[in-house]
N, C-alpha and C positions, 0 to 999 in steps of 0.2 A: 822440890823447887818451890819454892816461896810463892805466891800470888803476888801481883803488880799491885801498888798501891794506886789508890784513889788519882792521884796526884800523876800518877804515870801513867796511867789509863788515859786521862784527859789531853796529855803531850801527845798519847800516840796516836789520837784520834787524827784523820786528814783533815785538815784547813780547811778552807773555804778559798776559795783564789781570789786576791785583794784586787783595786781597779774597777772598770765601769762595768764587768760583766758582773760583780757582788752588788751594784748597789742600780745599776740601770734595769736588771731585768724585773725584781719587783717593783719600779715602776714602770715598765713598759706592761707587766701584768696586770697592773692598776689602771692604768689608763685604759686598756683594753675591756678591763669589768667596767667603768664607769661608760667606755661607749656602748657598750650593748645595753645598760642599764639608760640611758638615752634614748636611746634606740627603741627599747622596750617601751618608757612610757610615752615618747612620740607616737608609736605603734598603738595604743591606747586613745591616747587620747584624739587622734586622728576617728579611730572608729568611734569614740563619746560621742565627738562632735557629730558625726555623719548620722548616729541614731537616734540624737537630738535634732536635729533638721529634718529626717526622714517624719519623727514623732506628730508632730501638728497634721502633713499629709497622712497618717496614716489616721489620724482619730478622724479630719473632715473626710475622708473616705467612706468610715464605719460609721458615724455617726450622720443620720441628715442635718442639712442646714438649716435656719434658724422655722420663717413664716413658709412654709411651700409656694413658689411664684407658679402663676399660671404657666401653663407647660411645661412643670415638671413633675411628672409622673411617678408616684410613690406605690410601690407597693410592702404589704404590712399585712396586720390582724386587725381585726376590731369583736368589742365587746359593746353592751347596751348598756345606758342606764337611764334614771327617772331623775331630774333636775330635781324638784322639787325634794324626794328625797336625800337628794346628797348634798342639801343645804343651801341651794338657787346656783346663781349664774355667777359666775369668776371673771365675766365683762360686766358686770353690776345693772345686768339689763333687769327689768320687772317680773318678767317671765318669760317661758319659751315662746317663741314665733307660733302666731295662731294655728298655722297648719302643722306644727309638730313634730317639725323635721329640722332638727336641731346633732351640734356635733360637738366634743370636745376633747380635744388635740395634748398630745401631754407637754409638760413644760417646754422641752427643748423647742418645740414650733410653735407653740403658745407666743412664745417670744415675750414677758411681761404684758401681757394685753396686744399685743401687734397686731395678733390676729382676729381680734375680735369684729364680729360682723362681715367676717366676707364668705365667701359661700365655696363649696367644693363640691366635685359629683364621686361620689364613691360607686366605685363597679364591685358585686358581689360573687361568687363564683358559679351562678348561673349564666351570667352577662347581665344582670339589671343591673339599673344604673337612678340611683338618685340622689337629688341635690341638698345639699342641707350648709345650716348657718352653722359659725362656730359660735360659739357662749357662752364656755367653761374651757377649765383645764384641769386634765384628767394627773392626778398627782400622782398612782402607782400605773400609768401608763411607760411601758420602756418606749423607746428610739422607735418607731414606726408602727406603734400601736397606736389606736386610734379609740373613742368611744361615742356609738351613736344613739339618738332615742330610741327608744324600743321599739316605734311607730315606725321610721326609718329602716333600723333591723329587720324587721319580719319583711319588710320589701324584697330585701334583701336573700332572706332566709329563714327556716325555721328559727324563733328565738330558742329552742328549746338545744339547738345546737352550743349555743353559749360564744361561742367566739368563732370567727369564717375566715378564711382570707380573702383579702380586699383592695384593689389597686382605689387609690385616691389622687386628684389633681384639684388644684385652686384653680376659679373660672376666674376669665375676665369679665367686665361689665356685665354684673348678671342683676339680671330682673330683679327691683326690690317692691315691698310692696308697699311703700307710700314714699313719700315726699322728704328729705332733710326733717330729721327731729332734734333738739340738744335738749337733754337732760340734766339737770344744771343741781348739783349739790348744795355747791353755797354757791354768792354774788353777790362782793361786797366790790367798793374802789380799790380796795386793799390785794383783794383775793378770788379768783374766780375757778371754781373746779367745772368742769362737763364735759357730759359723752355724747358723742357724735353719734345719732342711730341714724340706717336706712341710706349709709355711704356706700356698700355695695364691693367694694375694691380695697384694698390695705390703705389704710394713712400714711402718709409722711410729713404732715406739717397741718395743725391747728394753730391759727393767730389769732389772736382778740383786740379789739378799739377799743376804748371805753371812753375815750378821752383823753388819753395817753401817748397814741402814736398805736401803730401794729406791735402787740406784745407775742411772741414766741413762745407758747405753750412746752409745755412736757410731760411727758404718760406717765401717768401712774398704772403700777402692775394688772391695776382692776378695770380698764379700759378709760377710767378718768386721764384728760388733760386739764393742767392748771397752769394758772398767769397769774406772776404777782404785779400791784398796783396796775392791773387795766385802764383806773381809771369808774368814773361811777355811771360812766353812762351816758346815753344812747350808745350802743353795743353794735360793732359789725364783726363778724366771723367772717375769716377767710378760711378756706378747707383744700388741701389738693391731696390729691392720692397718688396711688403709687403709677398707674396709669396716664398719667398727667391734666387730669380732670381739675380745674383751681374754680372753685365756687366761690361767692363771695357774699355775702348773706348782711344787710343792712336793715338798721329799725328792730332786730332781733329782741325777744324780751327774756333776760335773765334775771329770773327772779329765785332764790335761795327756794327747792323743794317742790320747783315746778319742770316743767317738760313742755320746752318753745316746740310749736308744729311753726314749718318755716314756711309752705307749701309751694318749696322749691327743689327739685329734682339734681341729683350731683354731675349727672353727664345725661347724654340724649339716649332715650330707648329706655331707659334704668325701671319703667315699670307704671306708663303711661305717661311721663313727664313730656316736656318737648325743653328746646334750648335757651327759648324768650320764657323772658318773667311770668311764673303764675300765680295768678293773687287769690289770695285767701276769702273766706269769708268776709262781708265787713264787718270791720272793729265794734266793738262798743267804746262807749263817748272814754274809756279811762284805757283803753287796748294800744299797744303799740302803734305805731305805722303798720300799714304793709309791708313783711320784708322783702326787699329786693335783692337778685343778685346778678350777677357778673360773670358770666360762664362761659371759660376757654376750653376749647377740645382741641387736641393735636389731631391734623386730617391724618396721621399714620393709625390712629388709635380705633381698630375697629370692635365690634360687641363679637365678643364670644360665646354668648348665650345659651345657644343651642348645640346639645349632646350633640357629639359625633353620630352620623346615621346608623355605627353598631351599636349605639346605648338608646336603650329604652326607656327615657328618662322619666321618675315618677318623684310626687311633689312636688314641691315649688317650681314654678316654671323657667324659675329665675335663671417683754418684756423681759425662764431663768437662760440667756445666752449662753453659747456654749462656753464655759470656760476654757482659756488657753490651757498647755498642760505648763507642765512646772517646770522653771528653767534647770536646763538641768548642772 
C-alpha cells in the first residue's frame, strides 16, 4: 500500500476548532503572563523602594553623627600622636594647648572645622578620665576612632599598648584658659578671614561689622570664618555657640597676621572670666579702644565642667559631612 502523500497527511491532520475558544484562549494566556509580569515588578519595586528608605536609617545608625553634642556618649578606640609631627593643627591654631592635652577627631566628627576648640573627657579602660581640646583631624581615623597626644594617652595607658578602648563625650562650658582671642589671617573692607580661639563650646554663628551692617561669616574646613565686604572698620564681632552663649565683642582690632586678645570671656565660669566687661590692659596712644562686649546667657544653660564623681579627671581642668547615600 502506497504511503499518504504530503498533501493528505496535512487534510488528515484534526483542525483546530474555529470561534472564541481558537482565538480567546491565547489571549486570555496573555493577559495572564502580562499580570503576573505586573505583579512581579510591582513586587520589586515595592521592596526597592522600602530598602531605599530603610538605607539612610541604617548608615545614621552605623555611622555617628557629625560634631559629638555634650551628652552623647561615644564609645570607640583611640591611638596617640605628636602635632607637630604630622604637620600642626587642621584648626590652624599655632600650636598645641600649653598643657598638652590636645585631641583629634576623624573627619566624619571633625565636621569641616565644627569641632574645632571644644573639649571632650575621654575615659580610658582603667576609668581615668581626662580632658582635652580638639585641633586636628585625624584622616585615616575610621567612624569612632579617635586620636590623642601622647601626653594625654599615657594618662590613660601604657603608650606602648598603641591603641585602648575608650568611651568619649563633648563637655559643656568647660574651663578655658584665657579670654576670647581672634586670630585674623587677612582684614581688608573687602575680606575678612578669622578664628575664634578660647570659645570653649561648638559655634554656630560668627558676624562681623566693619562698617557694613552684621555680615554672616562661614567656616572654612580649617577652622577659619570669613566675611566678604565687612566693611574697613572699627570691627565688632558677634560670636554665639552652640549652648546659647552670644558675645559681642566691640573696638576689636583686626589687623591681616595678627591675633586680637579680646580680654573678654564667652560665657560665665569659662576660666576665670565673670559676665560684666573686663578691660584689658591700657592701650598704647595708636591701640584700639577697649573691647567691649555684650553677653547673653540662657538661665537653662548650666556649666558642665566637672567630671562625673566616677572620673578622675586629669589635665585641663576645664566641616567632611556625612554624605547622603545615592538615590537609588
Amino acid at each position: 500500500m502506497a504511503e499518504p502523500s504530503i498533501e493528505k497527511q496535512q487534510k488528515g491532520r484534526r483542525r483546530r476548532p474555529q470561534g472564541w475558544l481558537r482565538w480567546g484562549a491565547p489571549a486570555l494566556i496573555g493577559v495572564a503572563v502580562l499580570a503576573s509580569v505586573i505583579l512581579l515588578v510591582g513586587a520589586f519595586k515595592g521592596l526597592s523602594e522600602a530598602a531605599c528608605a530603610m538605607e539612610p536609617r541604617a548608615l545614621r545608625a552605623a555611622v555617628p553623627g557629625a560634631v559629638p553634642q555634650p551628652g552623647d556618649s561615644r564609645s570607640g578606640t583611640s591611638t596617640f600622636f605628636d602635632l607637630a609631627a604630622s604637620g600642626g593643627s587642621g584648626c590652624s591654631y599655632d600650636g598645641p594647648p600649653a598643657d598638652g592635652m590636645y585631641l583629634a577627631l576623624g573627619f566624619d566628627e571633625f565636621e569641616k572645622g565644627a569641632a574645632c576648640g571644644t573639649y571632650f573627657n575621654i575615659t580610658g579602660p582603667n576609668g581615668n578620665t581626662v580632658r582635652v581640646m580638639v585641633i586636628d583631624a585625624c584622616a585615616p581615623c575610621t567612624p569612632g576612632q579617635i586620636d590623642l597626644s601622647e601626653k594625654a594617652f599615657s594618662q590613660l595607658a601604657d603608650p606602648d599598648a598603641g591603641i585602648i578602648p575608650v568611651t568619649y563625650r563633648a563637655v559643656a562650658n568647660p574651663a578655658v584658659p584665657g579670654p576670647l582671642k581672634f586670630k585674623v589671617e587677612e582684614a581688608t573692607p573687602y575680606y575678612v578671614a578669622l578664628l575664634p580661639i578660647n570659645h570653649g563650646n561648638q559655634l554656630t554663628r560668627v558676624e562681623i561689622d566693619g562698617g557694613n551692617g552684621w555680615q554672616t561669616t562661614s567656616r572654612r574646613g580649617d577652622g577659619y570664618f570669613i566675611a566678604n565686604n565687612p566693611g574697613g572698620g572699627p570691627y565688632r564681632v558677634r560670636v554665639t555657640d552652640l549652648q546659647g552663649h552670644v558675645t559681642t565683642v566691640s573696638g576689636v582690632d583686626l589687623s591681616s597676621g595678627s591675633t586680637a586678645s579680646t580680654g573678654v570671656y564667652m560665657y560665665s565660669g569659662s576660666g576665670g572670666g565673670s559676665p560684666t566687661t573686663k578691660k584689658s590692659k591700657s592701650p598704647s596712644p595708636k591701640a584700639s579702644p577697649t573691647p567691649k562686649r555684650t553677653l547673653t546667657v540662657p538661665p537653662a544653660v548650666a556649666a558642665t565642667d566637672a567630671p562625673t564623681p566616677s572620673e578622675a579627671a586629669a589635665g585641663r581642668p576645664d566641616a567632611t559631612a556625612i554624605a547622603e547615600p545615592e538615590q537609588c
